[in-house]
C-alpha positions as a printed Julia matrix, in Angstrom:
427×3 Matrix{Float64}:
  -8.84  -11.72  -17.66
  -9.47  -10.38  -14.38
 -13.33  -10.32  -13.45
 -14.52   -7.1   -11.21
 -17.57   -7.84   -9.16
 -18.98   -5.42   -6.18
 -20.23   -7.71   -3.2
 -23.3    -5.51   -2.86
 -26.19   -5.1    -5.8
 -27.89   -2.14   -6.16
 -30.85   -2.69   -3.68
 -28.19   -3.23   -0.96
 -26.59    0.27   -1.71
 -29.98    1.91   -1.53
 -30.64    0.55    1.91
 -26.93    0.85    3.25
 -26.91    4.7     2.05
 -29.62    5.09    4.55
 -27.4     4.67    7.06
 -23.87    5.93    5.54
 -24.63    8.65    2.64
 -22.48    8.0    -0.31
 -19.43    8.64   -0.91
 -17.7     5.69    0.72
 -15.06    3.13    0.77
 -15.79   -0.3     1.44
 -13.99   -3.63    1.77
 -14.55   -7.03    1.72
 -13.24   -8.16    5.09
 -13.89  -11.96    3.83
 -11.94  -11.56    0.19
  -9.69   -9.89    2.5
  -8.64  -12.81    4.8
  -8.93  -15.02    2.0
  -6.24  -13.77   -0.29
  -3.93  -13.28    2.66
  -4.4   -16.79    3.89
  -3.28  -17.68    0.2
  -0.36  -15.57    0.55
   0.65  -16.97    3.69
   0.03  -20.3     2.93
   2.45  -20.24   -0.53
   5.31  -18.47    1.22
   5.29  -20.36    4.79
   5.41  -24.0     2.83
   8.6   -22.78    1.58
  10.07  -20.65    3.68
   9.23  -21.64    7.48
  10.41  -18.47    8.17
   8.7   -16.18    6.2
   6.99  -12.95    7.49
   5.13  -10.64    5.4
   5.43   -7.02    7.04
   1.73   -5.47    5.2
   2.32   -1.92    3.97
   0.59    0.31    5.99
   0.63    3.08    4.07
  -1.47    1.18    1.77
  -4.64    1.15    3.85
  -3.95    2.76    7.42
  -6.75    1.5     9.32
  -6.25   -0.4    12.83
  -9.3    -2.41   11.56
  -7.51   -3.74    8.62
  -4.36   -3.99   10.23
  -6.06   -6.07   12.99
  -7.88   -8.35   10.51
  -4.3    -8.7     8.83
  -2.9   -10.16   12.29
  -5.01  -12.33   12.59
  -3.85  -14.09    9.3
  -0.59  -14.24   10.32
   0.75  -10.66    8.79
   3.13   -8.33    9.84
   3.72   -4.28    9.33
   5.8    -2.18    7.48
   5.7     1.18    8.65
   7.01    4.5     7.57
   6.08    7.34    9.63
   5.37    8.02   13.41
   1.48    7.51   12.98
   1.87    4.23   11.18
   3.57    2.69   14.21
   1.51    3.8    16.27
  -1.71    1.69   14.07
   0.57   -0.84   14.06
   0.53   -1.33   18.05
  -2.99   -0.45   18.1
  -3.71   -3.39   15.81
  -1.85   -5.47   18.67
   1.47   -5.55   16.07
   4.49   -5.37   17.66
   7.85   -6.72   18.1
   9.88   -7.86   15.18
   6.64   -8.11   13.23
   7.11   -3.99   12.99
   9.54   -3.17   10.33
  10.35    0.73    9.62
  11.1     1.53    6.38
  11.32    4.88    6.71
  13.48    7.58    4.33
  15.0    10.8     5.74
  13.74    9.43    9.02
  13.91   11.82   12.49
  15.0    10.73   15.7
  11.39   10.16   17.08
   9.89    7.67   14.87
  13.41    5.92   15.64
  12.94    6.06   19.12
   8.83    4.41   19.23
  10.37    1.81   16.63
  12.76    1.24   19.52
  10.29    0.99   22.08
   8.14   -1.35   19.91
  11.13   -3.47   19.17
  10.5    -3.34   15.39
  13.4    -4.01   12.75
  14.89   -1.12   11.91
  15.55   -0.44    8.35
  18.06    1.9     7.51
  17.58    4.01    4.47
  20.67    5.98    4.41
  24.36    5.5     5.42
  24.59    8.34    8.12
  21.86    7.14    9.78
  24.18    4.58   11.01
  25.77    7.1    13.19
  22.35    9.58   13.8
  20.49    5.96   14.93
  23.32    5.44   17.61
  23.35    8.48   18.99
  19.41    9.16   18.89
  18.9     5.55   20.86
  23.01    5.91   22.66
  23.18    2.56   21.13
  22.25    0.42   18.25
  19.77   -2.3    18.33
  19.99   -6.14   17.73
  18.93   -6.01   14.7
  19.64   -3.65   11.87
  18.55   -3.83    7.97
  19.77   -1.87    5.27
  17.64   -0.94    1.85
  19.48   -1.36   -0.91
  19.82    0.72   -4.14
  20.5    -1.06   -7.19
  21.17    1.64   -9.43
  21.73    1.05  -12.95
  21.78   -2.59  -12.32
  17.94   -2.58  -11.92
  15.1    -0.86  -13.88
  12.35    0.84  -12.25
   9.2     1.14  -13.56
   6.74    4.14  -14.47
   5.02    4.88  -11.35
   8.57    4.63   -8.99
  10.84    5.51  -11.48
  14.44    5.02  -11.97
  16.67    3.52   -9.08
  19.16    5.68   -9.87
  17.26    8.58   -9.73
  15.5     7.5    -6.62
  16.11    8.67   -3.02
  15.52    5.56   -1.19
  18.48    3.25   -0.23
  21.99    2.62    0.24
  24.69    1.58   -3.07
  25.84   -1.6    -2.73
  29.07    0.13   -2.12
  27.95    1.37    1.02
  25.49   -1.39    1.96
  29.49   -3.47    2.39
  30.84   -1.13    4.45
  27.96   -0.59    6.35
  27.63   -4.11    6.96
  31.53   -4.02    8.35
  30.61   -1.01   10.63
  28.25   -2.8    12.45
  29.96   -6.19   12.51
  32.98   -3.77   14.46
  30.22   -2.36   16.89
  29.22   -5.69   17.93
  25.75   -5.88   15.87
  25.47   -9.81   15.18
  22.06   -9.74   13.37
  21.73   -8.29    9.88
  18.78   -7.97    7.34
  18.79   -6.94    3.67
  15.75   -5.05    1.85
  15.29   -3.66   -1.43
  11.42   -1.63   -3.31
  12.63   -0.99   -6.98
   9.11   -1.15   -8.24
   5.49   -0.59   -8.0
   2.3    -2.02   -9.01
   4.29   -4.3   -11.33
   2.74   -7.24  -12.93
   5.25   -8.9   -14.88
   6.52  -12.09  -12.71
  10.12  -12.26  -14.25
  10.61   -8.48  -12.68
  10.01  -10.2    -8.87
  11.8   -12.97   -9.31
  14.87  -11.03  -10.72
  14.46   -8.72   -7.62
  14.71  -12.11   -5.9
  18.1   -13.01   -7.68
  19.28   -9.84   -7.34
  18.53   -9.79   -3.39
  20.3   -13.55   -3.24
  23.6   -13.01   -5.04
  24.04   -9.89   -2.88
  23.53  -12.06    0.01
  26.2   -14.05   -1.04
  28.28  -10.95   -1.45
  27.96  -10.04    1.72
  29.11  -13.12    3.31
  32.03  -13.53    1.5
  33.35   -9.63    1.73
  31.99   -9.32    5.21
  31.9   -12.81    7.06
  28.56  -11.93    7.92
  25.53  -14.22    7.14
  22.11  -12.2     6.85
  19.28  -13.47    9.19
  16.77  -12.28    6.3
  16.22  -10.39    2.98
  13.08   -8.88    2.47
  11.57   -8.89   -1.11
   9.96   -5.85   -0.67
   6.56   -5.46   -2.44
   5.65   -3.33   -5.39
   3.72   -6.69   -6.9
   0.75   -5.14   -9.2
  -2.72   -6.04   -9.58
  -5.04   -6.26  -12.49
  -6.57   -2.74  -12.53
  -8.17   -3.67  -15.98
  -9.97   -6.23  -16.79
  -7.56   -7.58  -19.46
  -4.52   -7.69  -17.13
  -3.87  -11.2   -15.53
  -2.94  -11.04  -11.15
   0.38  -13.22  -10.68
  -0.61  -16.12   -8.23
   0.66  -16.15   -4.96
   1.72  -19.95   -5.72
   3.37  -19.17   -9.12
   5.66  -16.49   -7.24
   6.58  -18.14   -3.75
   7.65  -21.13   -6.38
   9.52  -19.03   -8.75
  11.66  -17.16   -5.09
  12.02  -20.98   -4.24
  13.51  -22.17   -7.28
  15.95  -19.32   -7.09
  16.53  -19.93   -2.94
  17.67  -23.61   -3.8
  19.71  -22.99   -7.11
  22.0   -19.85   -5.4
  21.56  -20.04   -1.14
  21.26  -23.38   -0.64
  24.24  -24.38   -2.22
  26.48  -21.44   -0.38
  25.55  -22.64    2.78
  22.72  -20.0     3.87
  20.16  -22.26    3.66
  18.73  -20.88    7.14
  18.39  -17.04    5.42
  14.26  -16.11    6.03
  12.01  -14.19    2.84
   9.85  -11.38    4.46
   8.11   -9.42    1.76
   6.11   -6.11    2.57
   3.21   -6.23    0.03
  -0.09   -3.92    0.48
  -1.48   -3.75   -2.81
  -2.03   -7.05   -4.03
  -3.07   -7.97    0.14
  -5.93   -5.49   -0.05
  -6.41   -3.63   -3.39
  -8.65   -6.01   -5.54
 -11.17   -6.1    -2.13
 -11.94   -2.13   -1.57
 -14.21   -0.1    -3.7
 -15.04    3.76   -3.78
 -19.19    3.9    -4.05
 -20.61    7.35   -5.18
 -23.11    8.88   -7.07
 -23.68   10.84  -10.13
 -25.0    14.18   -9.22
 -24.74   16.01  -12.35
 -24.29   15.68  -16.08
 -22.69   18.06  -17.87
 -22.57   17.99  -22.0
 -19.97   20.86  -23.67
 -17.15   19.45  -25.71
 -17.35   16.15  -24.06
 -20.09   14.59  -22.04
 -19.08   14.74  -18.32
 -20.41   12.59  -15.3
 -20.4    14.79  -12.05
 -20.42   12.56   -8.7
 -20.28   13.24   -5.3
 -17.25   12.43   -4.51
 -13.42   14.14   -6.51
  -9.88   13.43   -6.48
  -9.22   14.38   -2.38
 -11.27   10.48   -2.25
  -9.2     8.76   -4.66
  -6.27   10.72   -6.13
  -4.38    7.72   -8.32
  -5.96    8.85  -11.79
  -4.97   11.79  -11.38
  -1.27   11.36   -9.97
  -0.14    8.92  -11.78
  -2.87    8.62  -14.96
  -4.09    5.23  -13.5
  -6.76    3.05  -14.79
  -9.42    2.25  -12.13
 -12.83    0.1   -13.85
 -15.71    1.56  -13.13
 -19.3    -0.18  -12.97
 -23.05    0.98  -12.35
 -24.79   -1.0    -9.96
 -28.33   -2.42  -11.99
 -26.73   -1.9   -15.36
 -23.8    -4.29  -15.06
 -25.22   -6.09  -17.96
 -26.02   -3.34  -20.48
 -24.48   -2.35  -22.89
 -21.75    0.6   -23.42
 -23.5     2.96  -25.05
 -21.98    6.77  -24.13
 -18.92    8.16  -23.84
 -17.83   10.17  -20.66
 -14.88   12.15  -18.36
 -16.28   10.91  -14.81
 -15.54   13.82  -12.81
 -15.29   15.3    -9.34
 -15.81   18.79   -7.85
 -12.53   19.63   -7.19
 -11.42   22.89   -9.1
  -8.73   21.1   -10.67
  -8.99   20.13  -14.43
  -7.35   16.91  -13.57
  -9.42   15.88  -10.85
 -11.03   12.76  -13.34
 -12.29    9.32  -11.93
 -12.14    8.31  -16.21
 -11.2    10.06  -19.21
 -13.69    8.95  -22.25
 -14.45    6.17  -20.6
 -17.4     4.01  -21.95
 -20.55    3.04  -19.79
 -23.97    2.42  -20.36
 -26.54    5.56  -20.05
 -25.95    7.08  -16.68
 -29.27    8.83  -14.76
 -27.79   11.56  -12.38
 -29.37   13.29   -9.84
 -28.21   14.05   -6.22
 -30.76   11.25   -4.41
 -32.15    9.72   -7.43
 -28.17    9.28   -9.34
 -26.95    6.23  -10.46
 -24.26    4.56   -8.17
 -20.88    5.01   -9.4
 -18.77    2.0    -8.26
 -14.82    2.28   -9.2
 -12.51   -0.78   -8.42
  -9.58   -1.73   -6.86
  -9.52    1.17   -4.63
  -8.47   -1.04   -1.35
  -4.82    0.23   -1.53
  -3.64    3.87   -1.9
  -7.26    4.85   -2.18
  -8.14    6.7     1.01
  -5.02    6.79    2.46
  -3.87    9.66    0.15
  -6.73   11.42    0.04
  -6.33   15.42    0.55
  -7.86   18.6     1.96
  -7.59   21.26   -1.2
 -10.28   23.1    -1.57
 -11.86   22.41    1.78
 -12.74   19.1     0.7
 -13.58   16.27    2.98
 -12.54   12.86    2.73
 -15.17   10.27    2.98
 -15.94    7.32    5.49
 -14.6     3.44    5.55
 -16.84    0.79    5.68
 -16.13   -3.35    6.4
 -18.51   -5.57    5.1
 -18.14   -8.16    7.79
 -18.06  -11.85    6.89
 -21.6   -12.76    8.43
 -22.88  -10.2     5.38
 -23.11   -6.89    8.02
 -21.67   -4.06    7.95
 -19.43   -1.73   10.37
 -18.0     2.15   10.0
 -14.25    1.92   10.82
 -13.71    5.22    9.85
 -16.49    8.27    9.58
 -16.53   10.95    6.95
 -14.67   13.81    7.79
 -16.68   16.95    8.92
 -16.55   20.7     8.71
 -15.16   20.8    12.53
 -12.13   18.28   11.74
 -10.95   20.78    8.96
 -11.14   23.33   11.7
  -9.87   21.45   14.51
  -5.64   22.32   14.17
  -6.82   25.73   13.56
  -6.04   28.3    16.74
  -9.48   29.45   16.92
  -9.2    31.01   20.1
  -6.59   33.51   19.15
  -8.21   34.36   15.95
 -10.91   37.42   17.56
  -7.96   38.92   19.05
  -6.09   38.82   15.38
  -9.28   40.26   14.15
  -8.5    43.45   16.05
C-alpha cells in the first residue's frame, strides 16, 4: 500500500490562497531531495559510475532542475527549450544527454555547444549530425529498438510499432560506421516502457541492454563506455499499488552486471538511467477548488481548474487519488465525475469516483487535492479553449513557500499574436 499525504492541512491552504489563488501545483522540495538522494545513493554504491540524466520533460522547471543538481542528477533533454533549462539550472557537459526523435539541426548544434551526449534516434542522422556540426562528436549513443523481442506496455505501446530507435541491425552497423570515422567513445540507450511497476520488466530491460553490449563487442571490437537504462519506472498512482525501491532495483541491475559483464571483461561499462517520474511524481500535487455541483445523470464536481492543468486522465485514462483537505478522515459517502470547464466531455479529474460530501462554492469550495501530479502534470498542460495554465509553487524545506512559475494571464495567450498588424487586416 502506498499512503498519499498533502504536506499542507487545510488551514495552511486557506492562508497560502491568499497569496496564490487556487489552482496550483505544488511540490515538496524536501521529499524531493530526499528520494533522489536515495536514488543516488543505491546506484553510485554499485556503479561508481553511474549518472542519472532526470527527464526534463517530466517537470521543466529550472527550479527543479537546479534542486536536482544539487543531488547529484543529470538531464535528459529532448527539445531546444529543454537544453536550454538544462544550462540555466547550471547542467551542462556530459551531464546533458539529448534524446531527441526526428531531431533538426539546431537542437543538435546547442547540444554541441553544451557538450551533452548525443543520442541518436535514427540511422541517417549519422550522416545529417556530421554534416549539421562538419564533424561528429566524441561521444555518440544510439537508442535502441527491440522490436518484437521486447513488450511495451499500455501507455508507450508496442516497440515495434514505435518510432523511437534504431534495430539492432542497424545499431551494428552503426556502431562500425563510427568506429571507421574515428569515433572511439560509444554509448547504448534503450525507453521500451512507461510508468511501469513490475520490477522483473526493468531488470529484463537491464539484461536485454547487457547481452547487446556483449554483442557489440564481439561483432564490432568496440567496448561501450555506458548503457543507459532509460526510465519508464512507475509509481503507485493508487493507493493499492506498491513503488519498487530504489535499493531492490540498483541490486537486481547489479546482480545482472556481475553474472553477464563482469565475466566478458567490461567490467568498467557505467549505468546512467534517465528517470523523471518516480524522481518527482509522488512529491507534486494539483490544489483546486470545487466551484460548482452539478446533479443530472450523475453527480458532477465542477473545480476551478480542467484538463489544460493536468491532462493524464484524460489522455491516457489514468488514475490520479484525490483527497479533500479537513475531511481526510470521513467517510466515502457520494459518488462523483470531478470535472473541469473545458468543453470537452473528457476533460475528467475522476470518473465515479468516491469521496466524502463535497461543499462547493467559488471562495467558500472545498479544496480539491489530486496526487502524484509532480511528473507530466504541468508540463503538458494546453491552451484549447483559451484556457490558462496555472502557477508552480515549492514548498521550501524551512516550511515556506516560493512561486517558480506564475499562472498564465490573458496577455501571454496574446503575446505571439501580431497585434500590430491586425487594425490594418481589419480594413
Amino acid at each position: 500500500m502506498s499512503v498519499k499525504n498533502f504536506p499542507l492541512d487545510k488551514a495552511r491552504l486557506e492562508e497560502l490562497e491568499k497569496t496564490y489563488p487556487t489552482p496550483f501545483y505544488l511540490y515538496d522540495e524536501g521529499a524531493i531531495r530526499e528520494n533522489a538522494g536515495r536514488m543516488v545513493r543505491a546506484f553510485s554504491s554499485r556503479f561508481p559510475g553511474f549518472k542519472e540524466h532526470f527527464a526534463v520533460k517530466a517537470l521543466p522547471n529550472p527550479f527543479i532542475l537546479k534542486i536536482l543538481k544539487d543531488e547529484g542528477l543529470g538531464a535528459d533533454c529532448s527539445s531546444l527549450t529543454e537544453l536550454l533549462l538544462a544550462d540555466m539550472a547550471g547542467i551542462r557537459g556530459e551531464e546533458i544527454m539529448l534524446t531527441a526523435n526526428e531531431t533538426p539541426s539546431g537542437e543538435y548544434r546547442k547540444a554541441q555547444e553544451l557538450g551533452a551526449i548525443i543520442n541518436l534516434d535514427d540511422f541517417t542522422h549519422i550522416e545529417f549530425l556530421e554534416n549539421t556540426l562538419g564533424r561528429l562528436p566524441e561521444l555518440i549513443s544510439f537508442r535502441y529498438n527491440p522490436g518484437p523481442l521486447k513488450k511495451g506496455n499500455a501507455i508507450i505501446g508496442k516497440p515495434e510499432e514505435a518510432k523511437y530507435g534504431l534495430t539492432r541491425e542497424q545499431l551494428i552497423e552503426g556502431y562500425q560506421i563510427l568506429k571507421a570515422k574515428g569515433i572511439r567513445r560509444f554509448g547504448l540507450h534503450t525507453m521500451v516502457a512507461s510508468n511501469e511497476l513490475s520490477l522483473d520488466y526493468h531488470l529484463e530491460t537491464a539484461r536485454l541492454l547487457f547481452d547487446l553490449a556483449l554483442e557489440i563487442k564481439n561483432k564490432t571490437g568496440l567496448s561501450l563506455e555506458f548503457v543507459n537504462l532509460g526510465g519508464g519506472l512507475g509509481i503507485p498512482y493508487r493507493p493499492e499499488e506498491e513503488a519498487v525501491s530504489w535499493e531492490t532495483l540498483a541490486g537486481g541491475v547489479k546482480k545482472l552486471y556481475d553474472d553477464i559483464i563482469v565475466p566478458a571483461g567490461l567490467g568498467g561499462l557505467a549505468i546512467h538511467t534517465e528517470y523523471g517520474r518516480p524522481v518527482t511524481g509522488p512529491y507534486g500535487w494539483l490544489a483546486a477548488r470545487a466551484i460548482h455541483r452539478k446533479s443530472i445523470y450523475r453527480e458532477y464536481i465542477g473545480l476551478n481548474s480542467s484538463m489544460a492543468d493536468l491532462m493524464r486522465p484524460a489522455l491516457y485514462g489514468a488514475y490520479h487519488h484525490i483527497s479533500i483537505p479537513g475531511k481526510e478522515r470521513e467517510a466515502l459517502t457520494e459518488t462523483f465525475d470531478v470535472v473541469g470547464s473545458l468543453c470537452e466531455n473528457n476533460d475528467k479529474f475522476a470518473i465515479q469516483r468516491r469521496l466524502p460530501h463535497i461543499d462547493v462554492g467559488e471562495n467558500t469550495g472545498d479544496f480539491v487535492v489530486i496526487h502524484d501530479a509532480g511528473a507530466h502534470g504541468r508540463a503538458m498542460g494546453f491552451n484549447y479553449n483559451g484556457k490558462l495554465r496555472c502557477g508552480e509553487l515549492l514548498l521550501r524545506q524551512d516550511g515556506s513557500v516560493l512561486q517558480i512559475r506564475r499562472p498564465e494571464t490573458a496577455e501571454d495567450y496574446f503575446a505571439t499574436l501580431n497585434l500590430a498588424a491586425f487594425p490594418r487586416f481589419k480594413e
